[in-house]
C-alpha positions in Angstrom: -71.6 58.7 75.8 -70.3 57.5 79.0 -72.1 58.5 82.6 -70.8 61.6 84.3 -68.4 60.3 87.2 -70.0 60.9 90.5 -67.6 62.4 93.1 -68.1 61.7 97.1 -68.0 64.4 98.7 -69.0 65.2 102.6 -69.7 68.2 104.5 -68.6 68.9 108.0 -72.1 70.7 109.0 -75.6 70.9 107.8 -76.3 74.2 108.0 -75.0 75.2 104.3 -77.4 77.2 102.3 -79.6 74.9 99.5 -77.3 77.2 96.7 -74.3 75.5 98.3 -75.7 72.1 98.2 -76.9 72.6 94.4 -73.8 73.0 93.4 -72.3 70.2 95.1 -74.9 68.0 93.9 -74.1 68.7 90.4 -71.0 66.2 90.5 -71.6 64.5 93.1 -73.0 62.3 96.0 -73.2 64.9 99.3 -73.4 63.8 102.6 -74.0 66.4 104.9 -73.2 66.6 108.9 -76.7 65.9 110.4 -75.4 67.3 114.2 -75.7 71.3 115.3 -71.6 70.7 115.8 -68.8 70.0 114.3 -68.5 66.4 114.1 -66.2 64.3 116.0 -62.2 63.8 115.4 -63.2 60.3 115.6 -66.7 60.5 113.3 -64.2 62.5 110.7 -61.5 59.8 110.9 -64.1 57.5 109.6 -65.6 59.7 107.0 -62.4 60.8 104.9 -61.8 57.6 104.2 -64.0 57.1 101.0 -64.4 61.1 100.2 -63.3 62.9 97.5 -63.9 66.2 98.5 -64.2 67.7 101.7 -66.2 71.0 102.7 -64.9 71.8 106.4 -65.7 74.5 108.6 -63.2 76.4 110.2 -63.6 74.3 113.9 -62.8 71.3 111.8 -58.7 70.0 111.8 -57.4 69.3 109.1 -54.0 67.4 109.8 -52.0 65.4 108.6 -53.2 62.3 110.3 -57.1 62.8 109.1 -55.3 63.4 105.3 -53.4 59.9 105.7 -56.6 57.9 106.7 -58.4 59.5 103.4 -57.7 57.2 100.3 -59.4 59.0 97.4 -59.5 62.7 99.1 -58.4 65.9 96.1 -59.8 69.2 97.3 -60.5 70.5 101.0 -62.7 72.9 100.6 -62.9 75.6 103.7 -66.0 78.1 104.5 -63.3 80.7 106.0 -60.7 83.2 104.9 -58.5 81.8 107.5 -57.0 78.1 107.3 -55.3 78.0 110.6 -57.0 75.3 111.3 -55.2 73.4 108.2 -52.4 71.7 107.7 -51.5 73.0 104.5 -47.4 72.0 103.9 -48.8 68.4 104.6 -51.9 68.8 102.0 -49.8 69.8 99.4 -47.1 67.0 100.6 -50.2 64.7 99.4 -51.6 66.2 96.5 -54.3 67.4 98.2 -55.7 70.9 97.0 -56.8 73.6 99.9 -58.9 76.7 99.5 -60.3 79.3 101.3 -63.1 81.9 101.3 -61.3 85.6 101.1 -63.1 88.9 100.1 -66.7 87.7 100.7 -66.8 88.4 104.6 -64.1 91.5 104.7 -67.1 93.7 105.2 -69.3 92.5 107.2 -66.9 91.2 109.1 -65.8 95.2 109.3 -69.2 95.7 110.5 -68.5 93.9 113.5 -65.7 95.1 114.5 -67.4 98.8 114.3 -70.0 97.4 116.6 -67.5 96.2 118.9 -65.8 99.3 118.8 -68.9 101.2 119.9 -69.8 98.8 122.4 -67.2 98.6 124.4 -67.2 102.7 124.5 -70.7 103.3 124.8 -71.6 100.1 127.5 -73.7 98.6 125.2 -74.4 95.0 126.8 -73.6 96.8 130.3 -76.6 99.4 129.4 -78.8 96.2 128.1 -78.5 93.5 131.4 -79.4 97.5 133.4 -82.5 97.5 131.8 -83.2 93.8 131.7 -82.5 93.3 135.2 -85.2 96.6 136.4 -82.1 98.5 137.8 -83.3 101.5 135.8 -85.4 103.6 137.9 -84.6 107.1 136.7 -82.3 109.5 134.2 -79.3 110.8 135.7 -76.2 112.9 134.2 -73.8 110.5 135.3 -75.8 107.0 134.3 -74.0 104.3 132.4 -71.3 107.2 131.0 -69.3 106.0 128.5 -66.6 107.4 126.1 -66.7 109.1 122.5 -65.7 107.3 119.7 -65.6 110.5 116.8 -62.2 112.2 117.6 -60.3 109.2 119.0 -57.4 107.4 117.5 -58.3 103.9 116.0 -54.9 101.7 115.6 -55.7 99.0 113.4 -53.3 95.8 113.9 -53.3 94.2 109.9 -54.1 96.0 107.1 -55.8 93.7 105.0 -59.1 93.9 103.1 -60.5 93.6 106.3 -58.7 96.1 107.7 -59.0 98.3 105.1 -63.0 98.0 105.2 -62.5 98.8 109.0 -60.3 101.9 108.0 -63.2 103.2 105.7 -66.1 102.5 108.5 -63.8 104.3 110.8 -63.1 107.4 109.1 -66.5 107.7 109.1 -67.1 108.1 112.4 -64.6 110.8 112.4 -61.9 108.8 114.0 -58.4 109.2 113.1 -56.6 106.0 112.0 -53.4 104.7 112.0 -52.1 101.1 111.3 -49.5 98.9 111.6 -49.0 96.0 108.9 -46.0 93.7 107.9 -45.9 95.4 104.6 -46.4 98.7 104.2 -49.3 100.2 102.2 -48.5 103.7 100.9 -51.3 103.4 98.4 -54.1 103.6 100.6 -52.0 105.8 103.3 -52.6 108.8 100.3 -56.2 107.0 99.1 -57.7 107.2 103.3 -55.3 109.9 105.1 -54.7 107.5 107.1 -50.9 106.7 108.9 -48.1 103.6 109.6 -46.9 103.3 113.0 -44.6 100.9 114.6 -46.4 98.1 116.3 -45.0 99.9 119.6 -46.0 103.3 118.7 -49.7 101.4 117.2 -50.1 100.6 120.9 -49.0 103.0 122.9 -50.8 106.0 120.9 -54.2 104.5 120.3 -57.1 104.9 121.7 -58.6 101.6 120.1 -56.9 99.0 118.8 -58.4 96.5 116.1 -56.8 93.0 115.1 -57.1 92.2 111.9 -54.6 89.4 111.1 -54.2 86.1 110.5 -53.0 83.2 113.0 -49.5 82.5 112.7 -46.3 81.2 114.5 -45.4 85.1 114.0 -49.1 86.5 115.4 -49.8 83.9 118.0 -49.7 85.8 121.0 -48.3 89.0 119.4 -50.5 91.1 122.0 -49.5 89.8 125.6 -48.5 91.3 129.4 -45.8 93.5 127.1 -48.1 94.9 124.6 -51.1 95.5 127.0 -48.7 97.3 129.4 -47.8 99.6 126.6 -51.4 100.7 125.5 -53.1 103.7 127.4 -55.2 102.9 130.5 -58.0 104.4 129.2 -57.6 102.1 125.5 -59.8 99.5 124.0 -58.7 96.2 122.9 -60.8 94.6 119.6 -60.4 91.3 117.8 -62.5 89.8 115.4 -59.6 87.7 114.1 -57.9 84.6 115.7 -58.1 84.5 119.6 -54.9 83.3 119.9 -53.3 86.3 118.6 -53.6 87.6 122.0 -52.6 86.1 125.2 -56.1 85.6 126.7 -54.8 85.2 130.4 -52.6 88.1 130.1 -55.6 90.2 128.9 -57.5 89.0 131.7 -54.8 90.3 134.1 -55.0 93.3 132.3 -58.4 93.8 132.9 -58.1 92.7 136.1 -55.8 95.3 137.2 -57.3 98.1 135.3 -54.4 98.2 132.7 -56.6 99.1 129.8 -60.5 99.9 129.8 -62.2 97.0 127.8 -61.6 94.9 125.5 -64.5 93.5 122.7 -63.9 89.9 122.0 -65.7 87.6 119.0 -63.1 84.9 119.1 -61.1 83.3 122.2 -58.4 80.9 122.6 -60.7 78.2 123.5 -63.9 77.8 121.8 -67.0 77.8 123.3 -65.7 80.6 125.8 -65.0 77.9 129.0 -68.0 78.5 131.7 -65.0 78.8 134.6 -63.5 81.9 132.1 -63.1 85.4 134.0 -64.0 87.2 131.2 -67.8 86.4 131.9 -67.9 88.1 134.4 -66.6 91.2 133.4 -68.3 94.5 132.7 -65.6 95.7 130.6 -65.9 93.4 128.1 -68.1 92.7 125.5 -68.4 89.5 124.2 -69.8 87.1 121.2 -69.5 84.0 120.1 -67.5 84.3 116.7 -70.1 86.0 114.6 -67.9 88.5 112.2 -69.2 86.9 109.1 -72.4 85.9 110.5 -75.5 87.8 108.3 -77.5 85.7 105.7 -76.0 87.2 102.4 -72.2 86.6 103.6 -72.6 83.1 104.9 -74.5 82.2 102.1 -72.0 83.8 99.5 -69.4 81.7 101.4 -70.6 78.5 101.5 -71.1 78.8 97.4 -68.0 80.1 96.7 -66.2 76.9 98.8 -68.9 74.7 96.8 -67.4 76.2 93.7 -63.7 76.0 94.9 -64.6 71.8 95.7 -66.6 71.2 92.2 -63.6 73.0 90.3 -60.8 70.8 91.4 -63.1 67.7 91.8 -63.1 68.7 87.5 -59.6 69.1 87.0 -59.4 72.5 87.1 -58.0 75.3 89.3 -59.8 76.2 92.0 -60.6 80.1 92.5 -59.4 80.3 95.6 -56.1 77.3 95.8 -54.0 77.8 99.1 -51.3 76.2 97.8 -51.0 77.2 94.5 -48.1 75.0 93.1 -50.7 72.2 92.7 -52.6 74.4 90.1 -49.4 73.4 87.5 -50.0 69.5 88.5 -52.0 67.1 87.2 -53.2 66.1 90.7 -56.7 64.5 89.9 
């Protein structure tokens, strides 16, 4: 019987869960990213070159240039539900099979974006850096006073499972929820209570408003100096999306001039968050550094499942989770 073909296959980072490693291991040779970072366009130019299978993290680009220096690559495998950071018409141009992570981080990913919500309206990190810093010296009825979040109107920008898991988490908090999506969803309008809007009327009636959708040519900047004008002044901006959906220095205008309230923030157009960005020193804002999916279970159930999407197509078969599907009826590896 011949020896089992051993696949090369490397990994953008290090910190992937032993699970996720297994698999890999079991057809193949892994080499993992031994720095706390991404690694360099240049370190990754020289890695692809002799790899058959890629695990990237969603701060790794994918483009057409690192595809044409790779001479045995079949499968890029993601750790993300979004691929924005992929060039996907030139992978399948190649051959070259693309997946994704979806379903395993719509909930916690939810979570976050209830914690945001009730940060930003109950001055959360404000109320912490009090404490911290000994400004507390006694009670008062007008201390740190924030706003309710039962009763208000949560406007949620993409439903999606994400959004939908936000919808749920919502409604439970006794907020009323409206949405706005590119297709409609009657189905879970009747299953939640919950109502379409325009995108306009999404804005300019809610009290909160949630991003849930992908980056695209169409989303990029979707919410700038337009769309912020519309909202109420006393709204809430949230995304735990893409930053570049909104247009970070109109928001910071906006905040500037009191347009809106807040605005809760786990992703930004440039990440890290620059040291020189306004936003740092704002009270209004709550900020983190791209944690949506971060608990132990969720990153752990995604780096297995993009372990499994790599080892499938590395095998000849479909991958659970192919991006651009018309490979799937190809004889590509």
């Amino acid at each position: 019987m011949p020896p089992k073909k051993r696949w090369r296959i490397y990994a953008t980072t290090s910190e992937i869960p032993p699970e996720a490693v297994e698999v890999l291991e079991s057809v193949g040779r892994v080499e993992l990213n031994r720095t706390s970072t991404s690694p360099s366009k240049k370190i990754l130019m020289g890695k692809i070159r002799d790899v058959d299978g890629l695990l990237s993290m969603v701060t790794d680009e994918v483009d057409s240039a690192l595809m044409d220096r790779a001479k045995r690559l079949k499968v890029v495998a993601n750790m993300a539900v979004g691929y924005d950071n992929i060039d996907l018409k030139a992978a399948t141009e190649r051959g070259i099979m693309m997946t994704n992570t979806p379903g395993i981080l719509s909930e916690t990913t939810a979570d976050t974006a209830m914690m945001l919500v009730l940060a930003v309206a109950r001055r959360l990190t404000e109320a912490d850096r009090y404490v911290r810093a000994h400004k507390w010296t006694s009670w008062t009825p007008k201390m740190m006073l924030g706003r309710d979040v039962h009763g208000k109107d949560l406007g949620i920008y993409g439903l999606g499972r994400i959004g939908e898991d936000v919808a749920k988490r919502a409604l439970g908090f006794g907020m009323k929820v409206s949405y706005h999506n590119r297709t409609r969803r009657p189905e879970l309008e009747r299953k939640y209570g919950i109502a379409y809007k325009s995108f306009e009327g999404l804005l300019k009636e809610s009290d909160f408003i949630t991003i849930h959708v992908p980056l695209t040519p169409e989303t990029r900047h979707s919410i700038g100096a337009r769309e912020l004008s519309s909202m109420k002044r006393s709204a809430y901006l949230v995304n735990t999306s893409r930053g570049p959906v909104v247009d970070e220095a109109s928001l910071i205008k906006a905040l500037q001039d009191k347009v809106i309230a807040g605005a809760a923030l786990d992703v930004f157009e440039t990440e890290p968050l620059p040291a020189d960005s306004p936003l740092l020193d704002m009270d209004n804002v709550v900020l983190t550094p791209h944690i949506g999916s971060a608990s132990v279970e969720t990153r752990t159930a995604m780096a297995v499942l993009a372990a499994r999407n790599l080892v499938a197509a590395l095998k000849g078969e479909t991958p659970p989770n192919l991006l651009n599907k018309e490979l799937a009826r190809k004889k590509t590896i």
